[in-house]
C-alpha positions in Angstrom: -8.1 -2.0 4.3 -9.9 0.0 2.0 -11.1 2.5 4.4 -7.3 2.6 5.2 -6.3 3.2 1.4 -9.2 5.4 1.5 -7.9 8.2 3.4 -4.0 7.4 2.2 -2.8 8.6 5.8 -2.2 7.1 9.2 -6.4 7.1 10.9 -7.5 6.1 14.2 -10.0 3.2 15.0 -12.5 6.1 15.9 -11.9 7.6 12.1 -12.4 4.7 10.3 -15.4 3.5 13.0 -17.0 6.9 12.0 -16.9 6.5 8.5 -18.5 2.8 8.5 -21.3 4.4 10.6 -22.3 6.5 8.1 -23.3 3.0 6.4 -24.0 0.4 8.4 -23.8 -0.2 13.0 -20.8 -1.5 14.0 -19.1 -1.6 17.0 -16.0 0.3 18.1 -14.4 -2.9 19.3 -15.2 -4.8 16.2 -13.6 -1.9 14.1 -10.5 -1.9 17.1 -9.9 -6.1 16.4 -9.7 -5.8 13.1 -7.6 -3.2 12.8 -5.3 -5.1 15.0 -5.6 -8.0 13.5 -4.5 -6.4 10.3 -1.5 -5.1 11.5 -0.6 -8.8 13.1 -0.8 -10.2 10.0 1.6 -7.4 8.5 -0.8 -5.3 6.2 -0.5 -1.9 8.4 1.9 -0.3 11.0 0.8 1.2 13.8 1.9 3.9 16.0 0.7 5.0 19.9 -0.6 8.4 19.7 -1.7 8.8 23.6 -4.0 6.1 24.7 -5.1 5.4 21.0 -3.1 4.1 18.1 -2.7 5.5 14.6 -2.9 2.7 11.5 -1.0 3.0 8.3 -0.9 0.8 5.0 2.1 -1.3 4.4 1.3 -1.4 0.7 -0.7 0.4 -1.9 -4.1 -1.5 -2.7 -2.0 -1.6 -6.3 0.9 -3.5 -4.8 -1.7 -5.4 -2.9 -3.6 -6.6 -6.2 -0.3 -6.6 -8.0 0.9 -9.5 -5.6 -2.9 -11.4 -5.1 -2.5 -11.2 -8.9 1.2 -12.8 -9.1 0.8 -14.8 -5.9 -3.0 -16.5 -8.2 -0.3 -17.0 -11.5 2.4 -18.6 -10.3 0.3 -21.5 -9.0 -1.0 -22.4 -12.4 0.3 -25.3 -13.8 -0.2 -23.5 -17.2 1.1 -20.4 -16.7 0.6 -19.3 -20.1 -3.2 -20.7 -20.1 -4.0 -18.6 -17.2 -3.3 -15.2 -18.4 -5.2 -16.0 -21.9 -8.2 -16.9 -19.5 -7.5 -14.0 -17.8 -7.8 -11.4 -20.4 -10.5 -13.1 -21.8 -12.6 -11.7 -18.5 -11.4 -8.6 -19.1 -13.4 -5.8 -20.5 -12.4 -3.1 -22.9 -11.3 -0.7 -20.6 -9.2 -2.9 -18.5 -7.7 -4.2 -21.8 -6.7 -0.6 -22.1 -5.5 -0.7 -19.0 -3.0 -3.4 -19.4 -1.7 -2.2 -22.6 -1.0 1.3 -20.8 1.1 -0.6 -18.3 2.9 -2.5 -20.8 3.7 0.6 -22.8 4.9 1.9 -19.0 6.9 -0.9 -18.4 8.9 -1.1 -21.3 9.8 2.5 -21.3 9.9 5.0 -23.9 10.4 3.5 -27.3 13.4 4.4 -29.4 11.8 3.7 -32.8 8.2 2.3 -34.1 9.0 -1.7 -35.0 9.0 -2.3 -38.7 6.5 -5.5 -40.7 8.7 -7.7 -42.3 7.6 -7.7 -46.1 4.8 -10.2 -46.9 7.2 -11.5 -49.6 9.8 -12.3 -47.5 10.2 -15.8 -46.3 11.4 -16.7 -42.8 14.6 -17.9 -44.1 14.9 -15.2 -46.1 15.4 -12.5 -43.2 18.8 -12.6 -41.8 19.2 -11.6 -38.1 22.3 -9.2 -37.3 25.5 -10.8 -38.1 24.3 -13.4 -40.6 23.9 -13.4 -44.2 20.2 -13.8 -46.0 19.1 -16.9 -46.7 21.5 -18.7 -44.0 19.4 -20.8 -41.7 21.4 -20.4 -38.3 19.5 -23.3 -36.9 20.4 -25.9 -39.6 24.3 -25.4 -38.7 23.6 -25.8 -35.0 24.0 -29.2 -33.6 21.2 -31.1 -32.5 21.9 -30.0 -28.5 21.3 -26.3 -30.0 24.7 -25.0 -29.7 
């Protein structure tokens, strides 16, 4: 797949056979089964250009780590556990990395978010709609309503 990313346009067995030659022998059937075994399992399409067949990605490698990366998270039990471990294996840079895509993700921001005062107690913030020093959850019911 990477060779396929690689070039970002449909290739040929004989392309991509060329291009692992310049590293290593392999064969042109070798390069041939995988390729179609690839596109069985749904990872490129292929088209018949004469007797030969052109393979393109289905995904980016992005939306391919993006989904090994979800597809790895959802079968945590701990959910929450497994990203902290995560980003404790990341470096610097790809710390960076993920804050750029936050920042991406939530879209341009409207204003800079404000510190609460340190004097300030927690009960002494009021929320929209409700006066200071009202405690909306002590005139909830117990069921939260």
């Amino acid at each position: 797949m990477s060779r396929v990313w690689k070039w970002n346009r449909p290739v040929t067995v004989r392309e991509v056979l060329e291009d692992l030659q310049k590293e290593r022998s392999i064969a042109y059937t070798t390069v041939m089964t995988v390729l179609d075994n690839l596109h069985q399992k749904g990872w490129v399409r292929r088209e018949a250009e004469g007797r030969a067949y052109r393979y393109e990605a289905v995904s980016t490698r992005a939306a391919y780590a993006a989904a090994l990366m979800n597809d790895a998270w959802s079968q945590s039990d701990n959910p929450a556990a497994a990203l902290v471990a995560f980003f404790g294996m990341m470096s610097e840079e790809q710390r960076q990395s993920l804050t750029d895509a936050v920042r991406i993700v939530q879209g341009p921001e409207t204003q800079e978010p404000t510190e609460p005062s340190e004097s300030a107690e927690p009960a002494d913030r009021a929320e929209p709609g409700e006066e200071p020093g009202e405690n909306p959850a002590a005139t909830r019911d117990p069921g939260g309503r």
